[in-house]
N, C-alpha and C positions, 0 to 999 in steps of 0.2 A: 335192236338196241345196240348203241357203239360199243363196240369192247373199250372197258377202263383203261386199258393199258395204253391205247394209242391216247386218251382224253388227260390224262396223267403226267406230267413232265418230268422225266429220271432225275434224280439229285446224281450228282456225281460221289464214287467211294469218298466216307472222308478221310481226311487225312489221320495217320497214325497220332493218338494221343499225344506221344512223346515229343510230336513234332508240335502243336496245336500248345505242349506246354511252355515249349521251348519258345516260339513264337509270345506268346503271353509275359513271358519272365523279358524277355528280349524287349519288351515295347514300357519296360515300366522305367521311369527318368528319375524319380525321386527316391529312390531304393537301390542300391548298390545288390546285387543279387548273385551268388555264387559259391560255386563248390569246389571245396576241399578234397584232398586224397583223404589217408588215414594219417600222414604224417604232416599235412600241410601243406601240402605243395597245390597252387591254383590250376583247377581243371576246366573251368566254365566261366564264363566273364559276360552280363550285362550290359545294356546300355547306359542305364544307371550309371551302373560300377563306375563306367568311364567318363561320365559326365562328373562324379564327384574325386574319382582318385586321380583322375587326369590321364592314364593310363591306354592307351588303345590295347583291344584282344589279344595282337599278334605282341605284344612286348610284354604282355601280364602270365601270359599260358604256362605255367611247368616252373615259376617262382614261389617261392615260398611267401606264405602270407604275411611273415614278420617285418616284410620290406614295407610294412605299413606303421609300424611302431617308431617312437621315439627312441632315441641312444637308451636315456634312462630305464623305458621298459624292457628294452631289450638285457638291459644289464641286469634286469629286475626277473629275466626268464617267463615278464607274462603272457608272450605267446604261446609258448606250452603249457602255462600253466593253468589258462584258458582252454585248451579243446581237453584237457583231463577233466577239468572241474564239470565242460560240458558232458563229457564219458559216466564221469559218477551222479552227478543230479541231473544226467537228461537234458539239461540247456543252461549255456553261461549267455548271463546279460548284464553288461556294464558301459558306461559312460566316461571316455577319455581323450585326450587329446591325440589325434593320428597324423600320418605325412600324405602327402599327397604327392602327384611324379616333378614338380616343381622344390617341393621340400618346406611349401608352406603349410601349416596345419590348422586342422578345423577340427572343432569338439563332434564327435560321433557316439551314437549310442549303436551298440552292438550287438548280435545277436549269435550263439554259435547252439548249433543243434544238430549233435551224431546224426549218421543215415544208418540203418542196417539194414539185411535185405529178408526175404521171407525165411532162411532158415536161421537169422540172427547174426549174421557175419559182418561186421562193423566193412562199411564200403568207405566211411568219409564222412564230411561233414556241411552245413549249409551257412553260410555265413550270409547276414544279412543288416547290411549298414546306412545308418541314414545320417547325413548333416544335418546336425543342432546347432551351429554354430551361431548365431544369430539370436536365439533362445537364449544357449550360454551366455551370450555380451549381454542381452536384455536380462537375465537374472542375477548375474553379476551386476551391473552398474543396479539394479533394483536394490540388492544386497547393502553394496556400496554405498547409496542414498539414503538407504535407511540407516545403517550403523554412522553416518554421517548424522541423521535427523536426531537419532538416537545421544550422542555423543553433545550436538547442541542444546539439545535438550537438559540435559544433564549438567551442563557447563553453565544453564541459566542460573543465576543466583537472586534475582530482583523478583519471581513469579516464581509460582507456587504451579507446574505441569507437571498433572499426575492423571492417570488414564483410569477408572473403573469398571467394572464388569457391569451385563446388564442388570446387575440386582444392586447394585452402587459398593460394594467391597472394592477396596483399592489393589490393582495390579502393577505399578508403577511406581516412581517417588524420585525427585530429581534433587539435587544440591539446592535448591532455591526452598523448596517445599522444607527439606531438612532443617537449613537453615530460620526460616519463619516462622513455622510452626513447631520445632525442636526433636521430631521423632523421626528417628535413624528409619532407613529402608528397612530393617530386619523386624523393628520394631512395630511398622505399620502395616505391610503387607498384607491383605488379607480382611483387615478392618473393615468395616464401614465407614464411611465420611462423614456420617451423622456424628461422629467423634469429634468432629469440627464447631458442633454447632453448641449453642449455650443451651442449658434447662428448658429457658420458656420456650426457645424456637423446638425445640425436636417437640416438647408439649403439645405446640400448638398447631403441627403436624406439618412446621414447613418444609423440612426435607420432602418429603412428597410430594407438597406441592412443587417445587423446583424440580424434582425427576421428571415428572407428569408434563409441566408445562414444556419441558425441552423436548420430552418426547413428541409431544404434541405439538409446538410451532418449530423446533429444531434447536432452539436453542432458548435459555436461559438467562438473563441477567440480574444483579442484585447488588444492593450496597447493604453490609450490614456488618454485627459485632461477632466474631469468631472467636474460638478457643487456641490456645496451643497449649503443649505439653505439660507445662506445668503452670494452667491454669490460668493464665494473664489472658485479658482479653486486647483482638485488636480489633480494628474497622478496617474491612476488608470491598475491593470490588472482586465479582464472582462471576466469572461464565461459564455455565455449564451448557454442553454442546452435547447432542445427541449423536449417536455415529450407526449410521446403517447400513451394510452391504447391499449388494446390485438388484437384490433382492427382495425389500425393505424390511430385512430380518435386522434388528436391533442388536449390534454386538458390541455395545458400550457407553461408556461418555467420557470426552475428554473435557476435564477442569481444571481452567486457569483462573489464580488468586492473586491478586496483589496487596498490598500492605498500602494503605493510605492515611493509616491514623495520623503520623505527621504531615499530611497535606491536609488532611482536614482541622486537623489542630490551627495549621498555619491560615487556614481559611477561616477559621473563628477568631482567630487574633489579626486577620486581615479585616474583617468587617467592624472589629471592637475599632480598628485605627482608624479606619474609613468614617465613620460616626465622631470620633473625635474631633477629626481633621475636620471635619466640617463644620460642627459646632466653633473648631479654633476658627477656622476662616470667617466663619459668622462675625464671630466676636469681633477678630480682626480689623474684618473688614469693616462692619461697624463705629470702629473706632478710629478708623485709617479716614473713613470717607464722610462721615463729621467735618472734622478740623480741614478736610482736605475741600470741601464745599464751602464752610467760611470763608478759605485763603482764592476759594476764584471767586465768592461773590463780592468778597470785601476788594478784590483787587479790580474787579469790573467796575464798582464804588468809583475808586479811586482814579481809574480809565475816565471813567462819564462826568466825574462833578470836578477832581483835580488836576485834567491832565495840561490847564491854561498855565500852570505853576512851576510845571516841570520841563525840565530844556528834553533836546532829543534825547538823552543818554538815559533819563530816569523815563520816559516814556518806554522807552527799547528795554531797559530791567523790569519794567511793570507789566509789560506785556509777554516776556518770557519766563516771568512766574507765575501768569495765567496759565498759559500754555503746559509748564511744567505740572500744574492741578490738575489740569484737566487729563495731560497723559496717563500721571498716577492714580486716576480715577478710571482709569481705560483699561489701563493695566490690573486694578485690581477686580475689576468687573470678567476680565481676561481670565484670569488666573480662576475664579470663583466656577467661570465656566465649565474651567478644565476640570476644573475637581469634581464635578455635578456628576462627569460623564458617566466616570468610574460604577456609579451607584444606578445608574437610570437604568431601568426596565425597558426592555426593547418592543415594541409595538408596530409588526407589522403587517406594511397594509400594500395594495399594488398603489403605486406612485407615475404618475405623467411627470418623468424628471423634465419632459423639453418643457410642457407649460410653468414648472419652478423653475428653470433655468429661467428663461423669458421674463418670468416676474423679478427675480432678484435681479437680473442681471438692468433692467432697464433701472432697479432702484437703487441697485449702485452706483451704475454710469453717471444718473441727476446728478450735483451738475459738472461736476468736474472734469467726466470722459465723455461728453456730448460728441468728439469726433472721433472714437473708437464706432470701428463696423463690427456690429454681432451678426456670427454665426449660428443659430442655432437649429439643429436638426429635430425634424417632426417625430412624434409619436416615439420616443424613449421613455420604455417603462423600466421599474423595479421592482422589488416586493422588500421593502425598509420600512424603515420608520421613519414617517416624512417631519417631526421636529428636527431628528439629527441631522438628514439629508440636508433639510434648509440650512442650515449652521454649514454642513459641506460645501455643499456651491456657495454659500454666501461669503466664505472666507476664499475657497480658487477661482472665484469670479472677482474677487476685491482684488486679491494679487497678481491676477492678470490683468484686468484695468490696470492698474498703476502701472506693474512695470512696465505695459508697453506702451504706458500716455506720453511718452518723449519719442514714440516712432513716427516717420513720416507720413506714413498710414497704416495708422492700429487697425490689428484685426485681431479680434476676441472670438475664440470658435469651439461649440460643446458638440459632442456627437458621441458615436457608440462604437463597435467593430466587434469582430467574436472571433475568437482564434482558440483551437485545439476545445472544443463546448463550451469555453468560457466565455462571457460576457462584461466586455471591459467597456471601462464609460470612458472621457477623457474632455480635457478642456486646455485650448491650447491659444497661445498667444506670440505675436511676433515683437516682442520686446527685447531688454537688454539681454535676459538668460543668463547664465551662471556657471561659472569653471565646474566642470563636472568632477573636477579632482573632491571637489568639498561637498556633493550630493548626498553623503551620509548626515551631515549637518540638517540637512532641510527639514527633516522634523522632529530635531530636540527642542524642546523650550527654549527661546533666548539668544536661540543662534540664527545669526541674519549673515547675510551673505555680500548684503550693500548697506552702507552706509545708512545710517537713520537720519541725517541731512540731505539726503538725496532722496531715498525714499523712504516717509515715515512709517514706524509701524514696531512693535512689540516681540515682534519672535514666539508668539506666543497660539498665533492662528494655525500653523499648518500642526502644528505639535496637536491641536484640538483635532483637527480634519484626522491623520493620524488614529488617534485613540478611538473616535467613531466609527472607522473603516474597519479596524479589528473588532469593533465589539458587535460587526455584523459577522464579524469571523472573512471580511473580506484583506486584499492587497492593497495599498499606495504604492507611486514609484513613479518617478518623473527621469525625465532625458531633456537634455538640453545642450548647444553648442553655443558659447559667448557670445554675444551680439548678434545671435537670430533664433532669438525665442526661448522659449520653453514649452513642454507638453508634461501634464498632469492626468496620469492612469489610475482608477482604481476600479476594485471591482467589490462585489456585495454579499456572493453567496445566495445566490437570486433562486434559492430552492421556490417553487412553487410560484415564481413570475410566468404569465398569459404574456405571449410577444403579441403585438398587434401587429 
């Protein structure tokens, strides 16, 4: 049988403890690691140490530790008054600003804890330092953001931002809330928010319902009538927002109120004037466009059966107060248009804009711009409402034809482009175009840019285009450089358009 000993491989002695510890403390980088005399003076240096104090061994050894303080602590005696405090409670631990062998400083947390040996004889101390500085900056500017957040908050006076506990009692209360609702911070603190609400709603258990649903889908929304302090009620918008840590532990709700009784007010007394206006224009128009159809029929009359009677000049007056009817009849059909918009209900649906383009545009062209080239690009969709759209192209197709029916060769051209997700339409024309000084003009009512002898027309179409482009909540906006052309951009708000 082999003897074990020779089958066996010797471990060599190990090395003494002291050194095996020494080695260990020696290899740590992120820990400053080192000891004290009894009085302070540095006996033992890290690699750490010197990676954060800047220090090498041979220039730290037999220094006193206070070459690490600031003037102020030093004047403040807290190195000594640190390794005592460590002396009577067994360990001092504090966080402060230190120097480094550069003389820049970096926030450290600190650790000091006596040695003493087996029969209790204090040998020194262990000091163990680590850089926070980094932490520091991050909790400061954290700090900083928030007493900034805090301070805006507070400065709001038009909203009502106030934070409540997970049970809905109010923790918060900003100058806007004060302000709205009437009750001072001291005064509300602590309350319930159901103090917000009228009789029948806390009856009819809507507070809870609004806790509930924010908790459940994250947030809350609501328009309704609200209390303040001394009883007056308003009409208020409400979001109540749910707030959860990393955790999905529920530690709040933040809610914002605004005050909209005067916009809703002015939105009932907008729609009483909308309804009038309409009825006037009815009326109006009714009575405009009677007399105003007598005066171009009887004047056609007078064209077809007496024009043998009359020399040129009563020819030329007879036939410019045809004209003059029939504009005023353009106009008021214009105008009638305008007002309709305001009121009309949007209706959308996806739209093949190239096949309306294509349609209008060739029934425009009949027969006036026969030698206008159309452009038009395939398969542009939208998601509108194809009455108003038609009314759109059908007015930036009318004013491209004309203005560039005195070009040598018109060119009418519709098409799309998408820049930063958007989806912008456009129709562009190589005509006369238009001083860009005056481009805020283009879609007020009435303001024209050229001559109505030159090229006729109302002022009154793009003002329309305009109103319909917003009431999709989309843009208008044209560019153009005098005598080569114009381009006509708008966009739609094309939620829920299929691109082909």
């Amino acid at each position: 049988m082999p003897n074990a000993d020779t089958q066996c491989p010797q471990k060599s002695p190990p090395e003494p403890y002291q050194d095996q510890y020494k080695i260990l403390i020696d290899n740590i980088k992120d820990y400053g690691i080192f000891m004290l005399d009894p009085e302070g003076y540095i006996r033992t240096w890290n690699r750490g140490a010197q990676l954060i104090k800047g220090y090498a061994e041979n220039e730290i050894l037999g220094r006193h530790f206070s070459v690490f303080y600031t003037p102020s602590d030093l004047k403040a005696q807290l190195p000594q008054r640190e390794l005592k405090r460590a002396l009577l409670e067994g360990k001092c631990e504090e966080e402060g600003w230190r120097l480094r062998k550069d003389g820049s400083m970096f926030w450290a947390n600190i650790v000091i804890t006596p040695l003493f040996d087996s029969s209790g004889h204090h040998m020194g101390f262990t000091k163990v330092t680590r850089d926070l500085t980094d932490r520091a900056f991050a909790e400061r500017a954290l700090k900083e953001s928030e007493e900034k957040f805090r301070l805006m908050v507070e400065a709001v006076r038009d909203y009502v931002i106030i934070m409540l506990d997970p049970a809905g009692r109010i923790i918060s209360w900003n100058s806007g809330a004060e302000r709205i609702k009437g009750w001072t911070e001291k005064e509300i603190l602590g309350a319930h928010f159901s103090v917000f609400y009228t009789e029948e709603d806390r009856q009819s258990g809507k507070v809870e319902i609004e806790i509930n649903t924010a908790i459940r889908e994250g947030r809350f929304e609501d328009y309704g009538w609200r209390v303040k302090k001394d009883g007056n009620r308003f009409f208020a918008n409400v979001i109540l927002t749910a707030l959860f840590d990393e955790q999905g532990k529920l530690k709040g709700f933040c809610k914002i109120t605004r005050d909209i009784t005067e916009k809703m007010e002015s939105d009932e007394a907008l729609k009483k004037a909308y309804t009038e206006l309409e009825s006037f224009s009815y009326s109006v128009s009714h009575d405009l466009r009677a007399p105003l159809r007598r005066l171009e029929g009887f004047s056609d009359i007078l064209i077809s059966t007496q024009s043998g009677q009359l020399d040129e000049n009563g020819k030329h007056y007879l036939q410019r107060i045809r004209e003059s009817a029939q504009r005023m009849s353009q106009l008021i059909e214009d105008l009638l248009n305008l007002s309709k918009i305001g009121q009309a209900e949007l209706t959308r649906t996806e739209i093949n804009l190239s096949e309306m383009a294509e349609r209008i545009a060739h029934d425009v062209q009949r027969p006036n711009y026969l030698a206008t080239q159309l452009k038009i690009k395939k398969d542009v969709v939208a998601f509108a409402d194809a009455g108003l759209l038609r009314t759109v192209l059908h007015n930036l197709f009318e004013n491209a034809l004309k203005y560039s029916s005195k070009a040598t060769s018109p060119v009418v051209e519709f098409g799309e482009l998408v820049e930063d997700s958007r989806q912008i339409y456009f129709i562009k024309d190589n005509g006369v175009g238009y001083n860009s000084n005056y481009a805020e003009r283009l879609f007020v009512a009435f303001q024209r840019l050229h001559a109505s002898d030159e090229f006729p027309g109302h002022g009154v179409g793009l003002a329309t285009v305009k109103r319909i482009i917003s009431k999709h909540g989309g843009q208008i906006w044209s560019e153009s450089t005098e005598g080569h052309g114009a381009t006509f951009y708008f966009t739609l708000n094309n939620s829920g358009v299929k691109h082909v």
